[in-house]
N, C-alpha and C positions, 0 to 999 in steps of 0.2 A: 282142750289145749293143755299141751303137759308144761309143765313149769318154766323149764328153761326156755321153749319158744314162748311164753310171755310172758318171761324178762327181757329177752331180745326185742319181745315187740310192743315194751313198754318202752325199751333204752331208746330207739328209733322213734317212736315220739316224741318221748325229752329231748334226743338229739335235733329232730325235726323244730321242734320250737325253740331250742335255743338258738338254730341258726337262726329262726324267722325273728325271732325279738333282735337278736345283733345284726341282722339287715335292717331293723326298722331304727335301731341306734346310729348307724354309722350318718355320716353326714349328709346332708342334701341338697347337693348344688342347686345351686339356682342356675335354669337351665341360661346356657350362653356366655354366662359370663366366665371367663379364667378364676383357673383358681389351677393349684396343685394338685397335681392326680393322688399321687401317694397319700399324702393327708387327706381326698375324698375317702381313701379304702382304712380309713383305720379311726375305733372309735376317740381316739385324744385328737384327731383332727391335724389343726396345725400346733398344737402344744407341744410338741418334741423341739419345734423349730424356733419357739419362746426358750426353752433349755438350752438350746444351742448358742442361743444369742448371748444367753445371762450367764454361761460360761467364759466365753469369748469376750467379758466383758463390754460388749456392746450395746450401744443402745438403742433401747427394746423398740421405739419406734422407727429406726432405720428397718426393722422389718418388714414394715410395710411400704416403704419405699423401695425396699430389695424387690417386693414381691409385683408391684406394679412394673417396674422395670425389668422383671423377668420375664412377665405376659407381655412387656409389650404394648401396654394397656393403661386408657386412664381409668379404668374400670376396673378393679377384682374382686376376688372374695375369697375370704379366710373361715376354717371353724375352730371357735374355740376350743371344743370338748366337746363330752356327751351330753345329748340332753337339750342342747344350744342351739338356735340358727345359724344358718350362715351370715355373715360378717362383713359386707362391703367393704370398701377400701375406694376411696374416691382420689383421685390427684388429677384432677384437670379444672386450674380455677374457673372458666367462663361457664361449666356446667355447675362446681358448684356456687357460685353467684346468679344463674337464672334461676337453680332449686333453692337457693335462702330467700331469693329477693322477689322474682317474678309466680313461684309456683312455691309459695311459702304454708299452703294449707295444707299443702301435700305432705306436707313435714309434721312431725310432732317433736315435743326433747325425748321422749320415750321413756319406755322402763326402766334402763338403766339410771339415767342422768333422776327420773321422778324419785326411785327407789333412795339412790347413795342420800340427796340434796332434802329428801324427807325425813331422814333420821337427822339431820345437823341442826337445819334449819325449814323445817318445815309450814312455818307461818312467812317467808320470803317468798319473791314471786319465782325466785330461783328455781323451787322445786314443783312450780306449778304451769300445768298445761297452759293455755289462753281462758279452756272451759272453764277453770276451775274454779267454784264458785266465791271464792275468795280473792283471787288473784287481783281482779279492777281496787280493793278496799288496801291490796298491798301496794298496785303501783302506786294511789293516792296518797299515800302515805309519805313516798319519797318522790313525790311528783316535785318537790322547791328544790333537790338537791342536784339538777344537772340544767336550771336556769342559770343566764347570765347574772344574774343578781346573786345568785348563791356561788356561784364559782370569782365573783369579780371582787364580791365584797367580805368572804369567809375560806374559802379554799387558798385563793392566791395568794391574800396577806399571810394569813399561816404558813403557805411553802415556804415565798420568800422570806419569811422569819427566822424557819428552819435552817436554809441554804446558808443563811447570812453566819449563822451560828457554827454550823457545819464546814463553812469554808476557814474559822477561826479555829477550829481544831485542826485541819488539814494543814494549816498554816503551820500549825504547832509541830506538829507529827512529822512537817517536810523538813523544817528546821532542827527538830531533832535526830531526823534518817542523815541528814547531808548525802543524800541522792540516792541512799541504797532502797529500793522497793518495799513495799510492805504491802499486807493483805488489805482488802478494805469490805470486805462481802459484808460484815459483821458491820463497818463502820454505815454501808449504806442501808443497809437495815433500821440501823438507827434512826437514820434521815429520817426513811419512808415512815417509822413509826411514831415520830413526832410530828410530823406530820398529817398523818391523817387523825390522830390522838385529840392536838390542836382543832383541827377541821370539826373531828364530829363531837369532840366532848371540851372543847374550849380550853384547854389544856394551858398550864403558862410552861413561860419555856423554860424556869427550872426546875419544872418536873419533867423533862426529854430525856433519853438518853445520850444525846449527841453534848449537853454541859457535863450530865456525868462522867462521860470519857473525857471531857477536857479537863477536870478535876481532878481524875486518878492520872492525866501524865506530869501535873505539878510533881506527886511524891513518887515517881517509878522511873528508873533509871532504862536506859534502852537495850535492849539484847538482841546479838544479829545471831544468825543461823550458821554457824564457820563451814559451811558446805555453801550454800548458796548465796550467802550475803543476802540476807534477807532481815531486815528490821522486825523486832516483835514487838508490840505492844497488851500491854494487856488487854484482855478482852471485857467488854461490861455486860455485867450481872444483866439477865433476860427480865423485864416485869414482868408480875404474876401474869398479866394479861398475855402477852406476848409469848410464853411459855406454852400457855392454855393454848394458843392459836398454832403453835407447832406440834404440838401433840395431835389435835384433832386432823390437821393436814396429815401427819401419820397415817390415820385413820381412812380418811377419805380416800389417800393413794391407795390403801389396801381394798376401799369396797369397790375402788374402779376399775378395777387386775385382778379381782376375783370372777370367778365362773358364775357364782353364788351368791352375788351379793341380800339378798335376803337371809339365807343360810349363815354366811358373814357376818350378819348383824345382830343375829340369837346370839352369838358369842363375845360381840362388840361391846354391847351393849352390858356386858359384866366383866370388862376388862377396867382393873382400878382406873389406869392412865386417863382412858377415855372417860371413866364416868366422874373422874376428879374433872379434866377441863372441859367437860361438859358445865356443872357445877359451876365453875370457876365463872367462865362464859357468861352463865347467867345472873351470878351476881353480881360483879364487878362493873357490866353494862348497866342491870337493874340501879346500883347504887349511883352511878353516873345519871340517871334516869331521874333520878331524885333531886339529887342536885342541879340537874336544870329547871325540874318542874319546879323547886323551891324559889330559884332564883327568879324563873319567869314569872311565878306569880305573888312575889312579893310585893306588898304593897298596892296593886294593882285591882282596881274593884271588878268584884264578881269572879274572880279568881283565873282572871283572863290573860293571856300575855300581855307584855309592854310593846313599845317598838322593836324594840334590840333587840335581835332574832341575832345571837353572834356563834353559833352553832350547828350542826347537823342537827343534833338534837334536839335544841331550842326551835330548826323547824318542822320535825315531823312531830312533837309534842304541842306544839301549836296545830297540826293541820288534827290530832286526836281533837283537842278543844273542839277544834271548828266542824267537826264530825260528828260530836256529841252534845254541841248546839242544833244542829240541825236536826239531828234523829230523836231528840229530846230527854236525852240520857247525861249522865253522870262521865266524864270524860273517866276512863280507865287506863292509870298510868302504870301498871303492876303486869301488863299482859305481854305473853309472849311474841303477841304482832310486832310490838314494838321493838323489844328484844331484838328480836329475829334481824330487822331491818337494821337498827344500829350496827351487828356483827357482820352481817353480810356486807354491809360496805364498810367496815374495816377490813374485812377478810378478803373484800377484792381487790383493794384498791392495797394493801399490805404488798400481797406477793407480785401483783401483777409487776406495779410499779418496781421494786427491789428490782425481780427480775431484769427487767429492760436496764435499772440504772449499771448492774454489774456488765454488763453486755456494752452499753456504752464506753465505760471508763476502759476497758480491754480496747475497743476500736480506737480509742483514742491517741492510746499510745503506741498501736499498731500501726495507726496510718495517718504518719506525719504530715502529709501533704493535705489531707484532707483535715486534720487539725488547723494546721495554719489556716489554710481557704476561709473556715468557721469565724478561727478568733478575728481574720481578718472584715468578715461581712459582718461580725457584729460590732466593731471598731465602727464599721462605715456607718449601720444603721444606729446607732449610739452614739453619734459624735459629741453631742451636749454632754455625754456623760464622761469625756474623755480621763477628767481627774478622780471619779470616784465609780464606783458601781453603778449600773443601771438600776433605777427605781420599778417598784414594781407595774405600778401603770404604766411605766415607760416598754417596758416586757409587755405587758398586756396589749397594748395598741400598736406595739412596732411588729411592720412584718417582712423578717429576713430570710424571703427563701432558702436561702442554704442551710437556714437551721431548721427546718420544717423538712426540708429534704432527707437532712443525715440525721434525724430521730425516726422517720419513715425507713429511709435504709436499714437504722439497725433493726427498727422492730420486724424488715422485711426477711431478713438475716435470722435472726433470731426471736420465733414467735415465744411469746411468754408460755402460751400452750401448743403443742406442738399438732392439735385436732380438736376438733368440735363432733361430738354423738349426737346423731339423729335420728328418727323411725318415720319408716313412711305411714302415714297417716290412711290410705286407701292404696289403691295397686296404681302403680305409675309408671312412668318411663323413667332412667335413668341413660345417660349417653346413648341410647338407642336400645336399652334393653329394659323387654317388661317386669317390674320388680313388683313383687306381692303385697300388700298389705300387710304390716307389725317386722315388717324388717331394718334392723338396725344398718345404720351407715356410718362409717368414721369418714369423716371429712378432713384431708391434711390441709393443715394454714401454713405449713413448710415443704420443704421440697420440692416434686415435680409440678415444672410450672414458672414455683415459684422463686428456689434456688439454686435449680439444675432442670435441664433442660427436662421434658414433659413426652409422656407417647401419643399424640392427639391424633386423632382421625384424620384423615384427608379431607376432608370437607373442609378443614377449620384452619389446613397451613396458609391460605389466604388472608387469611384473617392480622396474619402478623403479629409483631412483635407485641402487641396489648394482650393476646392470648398468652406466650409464654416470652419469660426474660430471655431465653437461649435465643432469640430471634430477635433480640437488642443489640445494638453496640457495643454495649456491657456486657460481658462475664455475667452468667446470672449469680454464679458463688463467689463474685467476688464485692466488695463495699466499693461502692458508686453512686453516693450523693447526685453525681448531675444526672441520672437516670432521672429522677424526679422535676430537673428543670426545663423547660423551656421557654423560649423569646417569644414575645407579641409584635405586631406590625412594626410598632416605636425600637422595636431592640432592648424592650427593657426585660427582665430578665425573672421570669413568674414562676409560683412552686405549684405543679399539675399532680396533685393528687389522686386521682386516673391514668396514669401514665403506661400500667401495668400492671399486672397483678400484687394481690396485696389483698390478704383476709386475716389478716394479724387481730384485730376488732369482732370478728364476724362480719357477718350482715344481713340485712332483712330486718326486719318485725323483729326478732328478736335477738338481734345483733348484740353486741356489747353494749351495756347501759351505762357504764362510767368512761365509755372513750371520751367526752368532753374535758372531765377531770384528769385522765393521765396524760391526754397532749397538753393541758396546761401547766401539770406538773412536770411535766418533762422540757416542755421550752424557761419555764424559770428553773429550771435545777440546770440544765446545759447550760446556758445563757451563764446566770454565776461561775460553772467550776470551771469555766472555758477563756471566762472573761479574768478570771484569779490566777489559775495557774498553766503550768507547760507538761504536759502529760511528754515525759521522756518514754523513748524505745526502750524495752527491757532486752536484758542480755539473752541471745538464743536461747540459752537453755532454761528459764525460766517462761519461756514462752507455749503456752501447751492450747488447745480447744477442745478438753475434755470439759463432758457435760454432766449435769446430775442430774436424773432424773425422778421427775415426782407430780405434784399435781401443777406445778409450773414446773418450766425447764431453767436450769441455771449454771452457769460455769462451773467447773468446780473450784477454777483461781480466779481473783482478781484483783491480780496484785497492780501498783503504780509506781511510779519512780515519779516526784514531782518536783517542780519546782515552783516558786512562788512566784507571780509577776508583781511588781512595787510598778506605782507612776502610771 
């Protein structure tokens, strides 16, 4: 063979195997189900169409709304890149409420959700399968913190502590704006973080930030924005804690948007930022940790708790005790289990909560009619408390539809996350098609379905208005509290939390673990700022429904115009 014919018929091999390795890259549908043709022939998949969006400034998750609504379908599929499966795309709530709730083994949280939730926090049950040999020793851990005794007798007194505090700065702030707007994202931040501060490490309330800001408006004069008329206030200093917890949320958004996240995390993990509130994280919880185990076991023989469990803390360091009585060990207060657990439910119950209250206080001044309706059923249901605030056990035992209704409306409106990732566990069905083994699913807890109308099969138009809101009376995109009410025989007037779709929570076996604690925070934080003040309309052009996107979804404004109610 002379040379040049075998270079040619070397080049013809190479060329023969690079096609075959780039046919073996490009993506591979899953048969049946939609998806984009173009993105199946090219190896970045649907990544161009992520580029497209992030120019457009648009947000990244209406793409996958775009794309179900393009198919036609409550079924599709996207890829991310090379290398990657295919990528469900789910928007039809009664399939996925049979797949969480009825056919939940079929599920896993998968590689993604194990991966990111094991670098942060990897002693939480967060990052752990059911299998995982550890997992029963986590939930036990935080088995006292979503009873009624921990929520009635340590969660609730702390909100309404907080609120009570919180509505005396508001008070300030209204009185100082004389009706011009001001931002509050930052103020309700604050809330939420003394709040769950209080809850799990017994906090008093003048170490919150919500006294600090009412501190710094004694010596700070007010500044409006001469373009908008917008009131400023100063803003207060983040705790080291609190800092640490936005940094790492950094983080996490980046390992959940990467292609890589393992890849991701060789470089995460020597990034100053993150390895500073990593650090941070564990100290500052650690030394909390201390401080309860000193004060529970002062005094107290055999170095046992007392009664007073007035903490988060004070109860999962109590259930370590009773752990390490049983097993016949040395109770170990230094370990990451514990760690783990105390951040994790700050770190949920932090953003989740903010999120929804900014999304509230916007609806509020949006929609006047349904403000009134509110302030007025809590009037009714309140009547003893005509001249002063509602007590907190008065909140706790009173129950005013309409306020259960229009906290369920916003979060219906506005999920704090805008999807849930899941893997199918063995080869299943999904809406009618057989899905393989180790395949990732995005599940939306927003849109089709839920806030605009849904592509559902024909089998399921029967089914009615409980499968999709577009088949309600209601707008599904628009805010409609009495979606959630209906009459009983007597005419009296019930809050039907079934009424519709609604996965804002999850659901199933491993549904959301602090929905007890955020509907409670949520009816005593309404309840005060609703019963305090007059959330005015803002002028047009301060009106906007831009969102920010991250590991929660959040406005990017929210401003108020208020006014105080006396009497």
């Amino acid at each position: 063979m002379t040379e040049p014919v075998f270079i040619a018929a070397v080049a013809a091999v190479v060329a023969v195997l690079l096609r075959i390795a780039y046919l073996q890259l490009l993506p591979k549908p899953i048969p049946g189900v939609p998806h984009n043709k173009d993105s199946a022939g090219r190896l970045l998949g649907d990544a161009p169409y992520f580029k497209q969006y992030e120019k457009a400034a648009r947000f990244r998750t209406r793409f996958f709304y775009d794309l179900v609504s393009k198919h036609k379908s409550p079924l599709a599929q996207f890829f991310p890149g090379p290398f990657a499966r295919p990528f469900l795309v789910l928007a039809d709530y009664r399939e996925a409420q049979r797949l969480m709730s009825k056919q939940s083994k079929d599920l896993s949280r998968g590689f993604l959700n194990n991966v990111v939730w094991s670098f942060f926090l990897p002693n939480h049950f967060i990052a752990m399968e059911d299998s995982h040999p550890s997992f029963k020793k986590s939930k036990f851990l935080t088995k006292d913190l979503m009873t009624n005794n921990f929520l009635h007798t340590v969660s609730a007194p702390a909100s309404h502590q907080a609120v009570s505090n919180f509505v005396k700065l508001w008070k300030q702030k209204a009185a100082i704006a004389q009706g011009l707007p001001f931002e509050t994202t930052r103020d309700l931040e604050g809330l939420t973080y003394d709040i769950m501060m209080t809850a799990i490490f017994g906090k008093g309330e003048g170490e919150g930030m919500t006294m600090q800001q009412s501190q710094a408006l004694l010596n700070d004069k007010i500044k409006t924005d001469g373009t908008a008329k917008v009131a400023l206030f100063p803003p207060a200093a983040d705790p080291e804690i609190l800092q640490a917890h936005h940094d790492l949320n950094v983080s996490i958004t980046g390992a959940f948007g990467s292609l890589f996240p393992r890849v991701f995390f060789v470089f995460e993990k020597f990034r100053p930022r993150t390895r500073r509130a990593l650090a941070t994280k564990r100290d500052l919880v650690q030394a909390e940790i201390g401080r309860s185990v000193a004060q529970l076991t002062a005094n107290s023989p055999g170095g046992k708790p007392g009664n007073q469990l007035a903490s988060a803390a004070d109860y999962v360091i109590s259930r370590e005790i009773a752990a390490a009585e049983t097993e016949g060990r040395l109770p170990v207060y230094d370990s990451m289990e514990l760690n783990d657990m105390l951040w994790g439910y700050f770190g949920g119950g932090q953003d989740s909560t903010h999120s929804t209250l900014c999304f509230t206080v916007k609806y509020l001044g949006m929609h006047q009619g349904a403000q009134s309706e509110l302030r007025r059923a809590l009037r009714r249901a309140h009547h003893e408390a005509h001249t002063r605030e509602p007590t907190v056990q008065e909140i706790i035992r009173t129950q005013v539809p309409y306020l259960d209704a229009s906290i369920e409306e916003t979060l219906r409106l506005c999920s704090p996350a805008g999807a849930i990732t899941k893997e199918t566990a063995c080869d299943t069905i999904v809406s009618g098609h057989a899905i393989p083994k180790g395949t990732p699913i995005m599940i939306l807890l927003t849109g089709p379905t839920f806030t605009q109308s849904g592509a559902r099969p024909p089998e399921k138009l029967s089914e009615g208005g409980v499968s999709d809101w577009s088949c309600s009376e209601y707008p599904a995109e628009g805010f409609h509290p009495e979606r959630w009410l209906q009459s009983d025989a007597n005419g009296d007037v019930r809050y039907d939390n079934n009424a519709g779709p609604f996965l804002s929570f999850s659901t199933g076996p491993r549904g959301c673990w602090g929905k007890r604690l955020a509907y409670l925070e949520l009816k005593l934080i309404v309840t005060l700022l609703v019963w305090n003040f007059e959330f005015l309309r803002l002028p047009a052009e301060l009106e906007d429904d831009g969102l920010t996107e991250g590991l929660f979804t959040k406005p990017k404004s929210s401003l108020v115009s208020l006014k105080a109610i006396t009497g």
